[in-house]
C-alpha positions in Angstrom: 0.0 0.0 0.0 1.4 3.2 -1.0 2.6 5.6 1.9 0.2 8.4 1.3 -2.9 5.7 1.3 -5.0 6.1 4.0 -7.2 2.8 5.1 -10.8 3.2 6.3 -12.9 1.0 7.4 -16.5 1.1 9.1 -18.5 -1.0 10.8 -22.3 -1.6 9.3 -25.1 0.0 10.3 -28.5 1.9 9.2 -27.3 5.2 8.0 -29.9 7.2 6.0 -28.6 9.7 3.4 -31.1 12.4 4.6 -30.4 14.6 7.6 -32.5 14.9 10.3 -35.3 17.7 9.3 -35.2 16.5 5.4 -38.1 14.7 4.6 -39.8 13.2 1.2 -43.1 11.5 0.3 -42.8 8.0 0.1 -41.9 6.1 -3.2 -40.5 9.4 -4.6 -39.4 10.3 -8.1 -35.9 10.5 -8.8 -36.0 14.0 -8.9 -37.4 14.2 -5.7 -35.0 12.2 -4.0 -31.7 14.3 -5.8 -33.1 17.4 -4.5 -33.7 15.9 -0.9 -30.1 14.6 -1.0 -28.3 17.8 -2.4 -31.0 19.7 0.6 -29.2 17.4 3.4 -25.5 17.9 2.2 -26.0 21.3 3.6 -25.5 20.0 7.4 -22.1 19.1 6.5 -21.1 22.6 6.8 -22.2 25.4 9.1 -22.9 27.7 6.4 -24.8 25.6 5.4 -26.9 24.8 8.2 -27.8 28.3 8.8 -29.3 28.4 5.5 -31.2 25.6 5.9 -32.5 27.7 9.2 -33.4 30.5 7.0 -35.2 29.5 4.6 -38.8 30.3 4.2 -42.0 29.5 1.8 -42.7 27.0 -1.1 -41.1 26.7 -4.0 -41.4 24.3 -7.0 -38.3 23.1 -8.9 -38.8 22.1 -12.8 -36.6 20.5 -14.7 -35.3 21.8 -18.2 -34.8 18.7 -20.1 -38.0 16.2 -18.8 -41.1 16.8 -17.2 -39.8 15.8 -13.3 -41.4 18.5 -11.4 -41.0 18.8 -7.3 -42.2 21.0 -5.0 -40.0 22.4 -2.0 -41.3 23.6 1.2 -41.1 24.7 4.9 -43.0 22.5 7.4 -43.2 22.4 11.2 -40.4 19.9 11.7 -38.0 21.3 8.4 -37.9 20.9 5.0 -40.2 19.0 2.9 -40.0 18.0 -0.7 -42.8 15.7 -3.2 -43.3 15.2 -6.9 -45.3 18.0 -8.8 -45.9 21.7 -8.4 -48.1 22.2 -5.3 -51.4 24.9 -5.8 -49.4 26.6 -2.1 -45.6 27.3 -4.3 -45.6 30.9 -4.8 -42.2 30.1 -7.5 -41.2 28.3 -9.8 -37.7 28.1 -10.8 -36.3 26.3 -13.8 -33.0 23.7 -13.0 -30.3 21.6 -15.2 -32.1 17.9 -13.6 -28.4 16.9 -13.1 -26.7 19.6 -11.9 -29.5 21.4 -10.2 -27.8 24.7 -11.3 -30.6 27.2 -12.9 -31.2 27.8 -16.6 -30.5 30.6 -18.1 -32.2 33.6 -18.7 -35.1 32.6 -17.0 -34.4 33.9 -13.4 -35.7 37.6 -13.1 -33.4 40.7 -12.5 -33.9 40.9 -9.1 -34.8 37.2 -7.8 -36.8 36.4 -4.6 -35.2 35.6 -1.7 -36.8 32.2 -1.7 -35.2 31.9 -4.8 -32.0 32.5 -4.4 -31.8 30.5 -1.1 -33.2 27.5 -2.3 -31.0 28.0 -5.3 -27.8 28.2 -3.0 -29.4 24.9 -1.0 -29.5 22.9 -4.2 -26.2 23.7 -5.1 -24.3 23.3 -2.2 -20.6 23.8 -1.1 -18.7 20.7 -0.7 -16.5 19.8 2.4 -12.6 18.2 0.7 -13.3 14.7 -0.4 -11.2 13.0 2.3 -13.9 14.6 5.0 -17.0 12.8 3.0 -15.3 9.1 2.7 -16.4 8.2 6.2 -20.3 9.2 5.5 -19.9 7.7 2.4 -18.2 4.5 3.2 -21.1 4.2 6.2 -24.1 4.3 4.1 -22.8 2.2 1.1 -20.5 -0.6 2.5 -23.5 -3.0 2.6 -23.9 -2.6 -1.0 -24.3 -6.4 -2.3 -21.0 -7.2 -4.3 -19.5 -3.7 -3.6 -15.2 -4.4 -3.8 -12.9 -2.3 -1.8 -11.9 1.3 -3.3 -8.9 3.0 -3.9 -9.9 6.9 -4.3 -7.3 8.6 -6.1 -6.5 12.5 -6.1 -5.4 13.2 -9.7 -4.1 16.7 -8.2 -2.3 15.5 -5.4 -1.6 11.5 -5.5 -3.5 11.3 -2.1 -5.7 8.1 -1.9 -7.7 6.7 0.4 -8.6 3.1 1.0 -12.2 2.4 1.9 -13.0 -1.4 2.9 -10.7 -4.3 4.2 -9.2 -7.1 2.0 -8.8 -7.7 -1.3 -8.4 -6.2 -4.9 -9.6 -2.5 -4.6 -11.6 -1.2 -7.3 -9.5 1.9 -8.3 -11.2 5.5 -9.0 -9.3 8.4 -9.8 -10.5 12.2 -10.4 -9.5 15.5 -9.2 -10.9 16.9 -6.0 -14.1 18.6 -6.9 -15.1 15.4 -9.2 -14.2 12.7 -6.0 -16.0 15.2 -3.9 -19.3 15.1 -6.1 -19.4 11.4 -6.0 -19.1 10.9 -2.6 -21.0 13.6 -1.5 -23.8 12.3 -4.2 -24.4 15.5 -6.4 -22.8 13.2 -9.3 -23.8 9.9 -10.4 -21.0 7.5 -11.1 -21.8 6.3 -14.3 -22.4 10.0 -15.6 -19.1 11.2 -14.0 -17.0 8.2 -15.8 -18.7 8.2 -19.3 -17.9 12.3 -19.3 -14.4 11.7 -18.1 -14.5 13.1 -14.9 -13.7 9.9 -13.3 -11.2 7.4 -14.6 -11.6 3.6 -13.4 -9.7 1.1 -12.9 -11.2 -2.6 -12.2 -13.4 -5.0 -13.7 -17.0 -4.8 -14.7 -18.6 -6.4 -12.2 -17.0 -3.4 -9.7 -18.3 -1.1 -12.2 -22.0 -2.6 -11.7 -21.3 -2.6 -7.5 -19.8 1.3 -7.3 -22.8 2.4 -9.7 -25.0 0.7 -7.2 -23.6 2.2 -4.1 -23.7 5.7 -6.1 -27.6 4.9 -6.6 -27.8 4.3 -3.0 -26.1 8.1 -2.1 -27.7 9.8 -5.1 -31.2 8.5 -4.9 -31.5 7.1 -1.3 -32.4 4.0 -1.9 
């Protein structure tokens, strides 16, 4: 193992990729579950957290490129989100599905402040990539078939093992593109087939990490 490899291991669990006070309806779209992932990343900071404190009203998020439509609002207990645009969403704002960034020119001069925060809560800043391999390692290691994983920084040559024994299945990628895949904002198979992520291992590992990444993306 090379010198600048650090090993983690985790013991299993129940780990839910929501935070406490993100909620969705039941059986949810994809779309729905995306946004009520990206909404929860926001705990990982404390920047983020206040935001998630601040934010106030109903807003429906469209996307550009299919008809997924979700609707996010404040309840009594946090943050709620569910397919289609609710009757009560006073906005409607107009988002790349996989990015979750807004389309262009649609968003008015002078934008709500609803807007704009749930804009910003969408889209959130990222903690380094070596601070989301624990999370991450937690709520995927009981993914059926799932190898060990070498995590490579393109930038720096850091890596970080994650799992015991055994061949690791190797992804490299710089730091932002490590970052979106263990954080969720990315899924794997996108990532690789744009070149963001290069891969190293056979296809059955491919199968297993686009599985786990299912299980951060989507919660499921």
């Amino acid at each position: 193992m090379p010198a600048n490899t650090t090993l983690l291991t985790a013991s299993p669990g129940t780990v839910s990729a929501l935070a406490p006070g993100i909620t969705r309806e039941d059986e949810a779209t994809p779309f729905v579950r995306s946004l009520a992932r990206a909404l929860s990343l926001n705990t990982l900071t404390e920047e983020g957290t206040e935001a998630l404190s601040l934010f106030e009203g109903t807003v429906a998020v469209v996307s550009a490129t299919d008809p997924q439509r979700a609707t996010i609002g404040r309840t009594a207990t946090g943050i709620h989100v569910r397919h289609g645009i609710a009757d009560e969403a006073t906005l409607t704002l107009t988002v790349d599905p996989t990015t979750r960034k807004p389309v262009l020119p649609e968003l008015p001069e002078h934008m709500p402040t609803a807007a704009q925060q749930l804009l910003n809560l969408i889209s959130p800043s990222l903690p380094a990539w070596e601070e989301l391999t624990p999370s991450f390692w937690a709520l995927v290691q009981t993914v059926r078939g799932l190898p060990p994983l070498l995590l490579v920084d393109t930038d720096t040559q850091e890596t970080v093992r994650l799992g015991g024994e055994g061949t690791a299945y190797e992804i490299h990628g710089t730091p932002g593109a490590l970052a979106a895949l263990l954080a969720g904002t990315e899924y794997f198979p996108d990532a690789v087939f744009a070149g963001r992520l290069l891969i190293r291992g056979p296809f059955r590992g491919f199968s297993s990490v686009t599985g786990a990444s299912m299980k951060v993306v989507f919660d499921v």
